[in-house]
C-alpha positions, 0 to 999 in steps of 0.5 A: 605152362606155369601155375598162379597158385592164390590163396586169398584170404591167408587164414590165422593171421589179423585182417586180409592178405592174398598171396600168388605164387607163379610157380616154376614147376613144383617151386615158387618163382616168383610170390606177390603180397597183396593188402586186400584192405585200405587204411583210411584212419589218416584222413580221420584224423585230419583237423582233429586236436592232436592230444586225441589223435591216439584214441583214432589211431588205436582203432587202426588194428583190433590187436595192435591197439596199444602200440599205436596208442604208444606211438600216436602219443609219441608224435605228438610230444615230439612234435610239440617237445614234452619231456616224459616222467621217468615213472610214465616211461618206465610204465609205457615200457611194462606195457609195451613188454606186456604186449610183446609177451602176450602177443608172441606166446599167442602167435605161437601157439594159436597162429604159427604153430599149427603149421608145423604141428598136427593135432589129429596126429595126437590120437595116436599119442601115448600119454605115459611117453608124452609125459617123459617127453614134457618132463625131458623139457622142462618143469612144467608142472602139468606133464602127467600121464594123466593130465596128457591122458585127459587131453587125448580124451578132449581131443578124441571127443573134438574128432568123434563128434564130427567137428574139430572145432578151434582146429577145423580146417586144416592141412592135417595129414599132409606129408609135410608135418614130421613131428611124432604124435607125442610132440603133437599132442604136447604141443595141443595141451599147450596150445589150449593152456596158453589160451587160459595164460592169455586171459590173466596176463593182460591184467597188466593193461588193465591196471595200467590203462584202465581196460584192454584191449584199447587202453588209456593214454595221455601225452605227456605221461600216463594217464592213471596216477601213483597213490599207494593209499588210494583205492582209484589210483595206482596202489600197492594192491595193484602193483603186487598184481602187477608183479604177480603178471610179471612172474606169470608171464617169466615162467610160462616163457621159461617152462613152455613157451621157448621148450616148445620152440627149440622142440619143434625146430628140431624136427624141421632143420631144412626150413633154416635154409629156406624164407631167407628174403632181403637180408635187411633189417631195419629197426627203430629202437624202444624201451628208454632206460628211465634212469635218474638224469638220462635223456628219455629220446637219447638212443643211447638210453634205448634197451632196444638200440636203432640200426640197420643191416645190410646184405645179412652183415652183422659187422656193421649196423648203420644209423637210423633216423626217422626225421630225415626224409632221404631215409624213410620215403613210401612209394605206390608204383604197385599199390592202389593208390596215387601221388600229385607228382606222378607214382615213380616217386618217394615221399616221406610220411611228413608230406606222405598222400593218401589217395586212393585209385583202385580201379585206375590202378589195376585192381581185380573186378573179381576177388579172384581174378589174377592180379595185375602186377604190372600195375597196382596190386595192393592196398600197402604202400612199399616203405623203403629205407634210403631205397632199400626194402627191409624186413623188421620184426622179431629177427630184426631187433634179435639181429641188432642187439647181437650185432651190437654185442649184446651179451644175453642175446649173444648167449641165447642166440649162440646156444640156440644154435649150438643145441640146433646144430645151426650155423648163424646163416640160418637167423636169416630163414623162415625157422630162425624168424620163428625162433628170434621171435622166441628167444626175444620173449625170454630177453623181454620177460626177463628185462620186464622184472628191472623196469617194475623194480626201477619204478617201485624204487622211484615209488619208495623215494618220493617220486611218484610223477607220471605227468608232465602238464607243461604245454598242455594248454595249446595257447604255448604251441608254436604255430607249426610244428611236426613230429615222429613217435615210434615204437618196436611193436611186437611185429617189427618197427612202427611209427606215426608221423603228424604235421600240426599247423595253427593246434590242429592235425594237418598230416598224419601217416603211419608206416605200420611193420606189415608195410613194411614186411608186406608190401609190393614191388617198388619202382625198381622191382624190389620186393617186399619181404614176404615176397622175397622170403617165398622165393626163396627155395620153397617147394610145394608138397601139394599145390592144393595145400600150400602149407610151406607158404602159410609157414613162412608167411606166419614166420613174420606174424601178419598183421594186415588189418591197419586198414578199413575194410573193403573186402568184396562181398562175393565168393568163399573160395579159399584157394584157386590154381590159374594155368596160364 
């Protein structure tokens, strides 16, 4: 007899996500990603002006706003071929870094962390050996033995009041967590510091696109302009804070954020030989250069280069074009959803369906009946890149641009793995995932400080364009046309395909990265990458407590709420063991 572990909903993650692992014995045989929410955001935008289609489309997460924004404008101007200014590149590219930033530093430490570090173990922490710890780290200025005392003092109160409160609910105590109460409490004083970082460096956003979350944009550029003399526009005043950002956000990642990291990965070394999942990775490519006389949509120009990697071979990354339609196609022979031509097939996002069919296609009539995984068993399609399933992420990007020869990457990674005692096979685990996402927040941070000086240079110049108006009036659109705009969000590759016939949106699809990470089995049975990484060499402590699946499954930062909700009313049971 075998259990089927559920977990539903997997916590600290954006939107809903079940998780079933048939076990096989007291390790993972075989794990199922079900999406318990449906995307209907493409058939809003149907018959709409595309020039809108951003604000829609933004609405698809409540965190991702900012990179849908980027790639709904994107398609857009692709499809009806507007050039960029350089200075709206190279302000779209602050943003995006912005958010990658903010996005992995949060993940971190409010999402990911507390997987590996036990806060209630901080009680027994010495504040003074604490300090030595921190200090032995970095210099960070707040490692006193009595900043550490104060925070055990915090925490302490948490606990005697009877609630833990940010903290509840939690694994604390399981035999899994190895690291010593000093590193925990530590780690709890940056957790709560990073929850104060957050609220400042979003600024940028805000001086940008007027507001965050949900910024402003604009096809054809940006939509605030450059005056330094104005107190409406983009000023200097404005611009220094931006710096001032910039520089907050470099030594919080220097100081903290990667100590941290390389802290705690030291203490687990066996979770670099487990999660290891498709050995596929797949990458769009982001950040144009924004250099005088370069070619905005030259993937050469990219700081971020396109490519794929097959069978974990880093000696050679493939092209990648996301107009070709043999090359991205979506299937739904295990989700919830419905194709005219029959459900073994693969469409591309430009003649992609949205169909939804959940009774006929196995769905549960209870939330926590077992699902049926022969049939539909969830709300995300399953993205295939000409026919393979892929991972894309943090991992994806670090692996392309070591594979590319990269230098800075190449040092980071290398020396990363030097001070871990790791060999390059671990990059591919559920701890290498964590750790690329990290160092790829010290590449991002440290590129952030050359595009804000590109921009102040063109500013100094003269140039302070941020628009293109050419085309705007839709009389000059052709009749039909069709276009793909993409970005790497912090989470991996994402991009929005629309057909525009006659000035209005006939189709529009977007592959976000969880479909990718974490969507079902296709036609062959090949698995998601959520699914693949669990059934590698995990084994469960605690059948009841399933923390080595929330470890890996957050390695990959979820973001499943690309959908509108249609979760079922009954039931709060987080957690059921099926005997079969």
């Amino acid at each position: 007899m075998s259990a089927r572990i559920v977990i539903d909903p997997i916590t600290r993650i954006e939107g809903h996500l079940r998780i079933e692992a048939q076990m096989d014995g007291n390790r993972i045989g075989q794990a199922y990603s079900s999406g318990t929410m449906v995307r209907g955001i493409e058939l809003i935008l149907r018959g709409r002006d595309p020039r809108d289609a951003w604000a829609f489309a933004q609405r698809i997460c409540g965190v991702c706003t900012l990179v849908h924004g980027i790639a709904s404008i994107r398609a857009v101007e692709d499809a009806l071929n507007y050039e960029i200014p350089a200075n709206a590149q190279l302000v779209r590219n602050l943003m995006i870094g912005a958010q990658y930033i903010h996005d992995h530093v949060m993940h971190f430490y409010h999402l990911h962390a507390l997987d590996w570090v036990d806060v209630v173990s901080a009680l027994g922490a010495d504040p003074k050996a604490t300090s030595e710890l921190a200090q032995s780290l970095s210099n960070w200025p707040k490692s006193s033995p009595g900043y550490f005392s104060d925070m055990k003092a915090k925490l302490k109160g948490f606990v005697d009041g009877g609630q833990l409160g940010i903290f509840a609910k939690a694994y604390w105590g399981h035999p899994a967590y190895r690291l010593p109460p000093e590193a925990n409490l530590m780690a709890v004083a940056h957790y709560l510091e990073a929850l104060e970082w957050q609220r400042d460096v979003v600024k940028l956003h805000a001086i940008f696109g007027g507001k965050n979350p949900h910024p402003m944009f604009l096809v054809g550029g940006a939509p605030n302009p450059i005056d330094l003399n104005s107190d409406s526009a983009i000023n200097a005043e404005r611009l220094a804070q931006v710096k001032q950002v910039i520089d907050q956000m470099r030594v919080f990642v220097d100081q903290v954020y990667v100590p941290d990291t390389l802290a705690v990965a030291g203490f687990y070394p066996d979770w670099f030989q487990r999660g290891e999942g498709l050995g596929n990775f797949l990458v769009y490519g982001d950040f144009p250069s924004a250099k005088p006389g370069t070619d905005l949509r030259d993937p050469a120009s990219w700081w971020i280069p396109p490519g794929a990697i097959l069978n974990r071979n880093l000696d050679e990354v493939h092209e990648v074009d996301l107009r070709a339609e043999a090359e991205v196609q979506e299937f739904v022979a295990h989700s919830w959803y419905d194709y005219e031509g029959g459900n073994d097939k693969g469409l591309h996002p430009w003649t992609g369906e949205t169909q939804f069919d959940y009774k006929g296609r196995g769905g549960p009539d209870t939330p926590y009946k077992q699902l049926n995984v022969d049939q539909g068993y969830s709300w995300l399609k399953s993205p295939r890149w000409k026919g393979h399933a892929m991972e894309v992420g943090p991992l994806a990007r670090v692996l392309v641009l070591y594979a590319k020869g990269h230098n800075q990457t190449r040092e980071l990674v290398d020396s990363t793995l030097t001070r871990l005692g790791a060999g390059k096979r671990a990059l591919f685990s559920t701890l290498g995932r964590t750790a690329a996402r990290t160092l790829e927040t010290k590449l991002i941070a440290d590129q952030m400080q050359g595009w804000y000086d590109t921009l102040i240079a063109n500013i100094k110049a003269g140039n302070t364009r941020t628009f293109n108006e050419r085309l705007w009036d839709p009389a000059t659109w052709p009749n039909n046309a069709k276009g793909v705009g993409f970005t790497e969000a912090p989470r991996g590759g994402l991009a929005h395909w629309v057909v525009i016939k006659d000035g209005k949106i006939d189709n529009y699809q977007a592959v976000v990265p969880s479909t990718w990470n974490a969507g079902p089995r296709d036609p062959n049975g090949q698995p998601g990458a959520y699914e693949a990484a669990l059934q590698d060499n995990h084994e469960l402590h605690d059948p009841k407590q399933p923390l080595e699946i929330l470890r890996t499954i957050h390695s990959f930062d979820p973001c499943i709420a690309c959908a509108v909700h249609l979760s079922d009313e009954q039931g709060e049971e987080l957690l059921q063991l099926r005997v079969n």
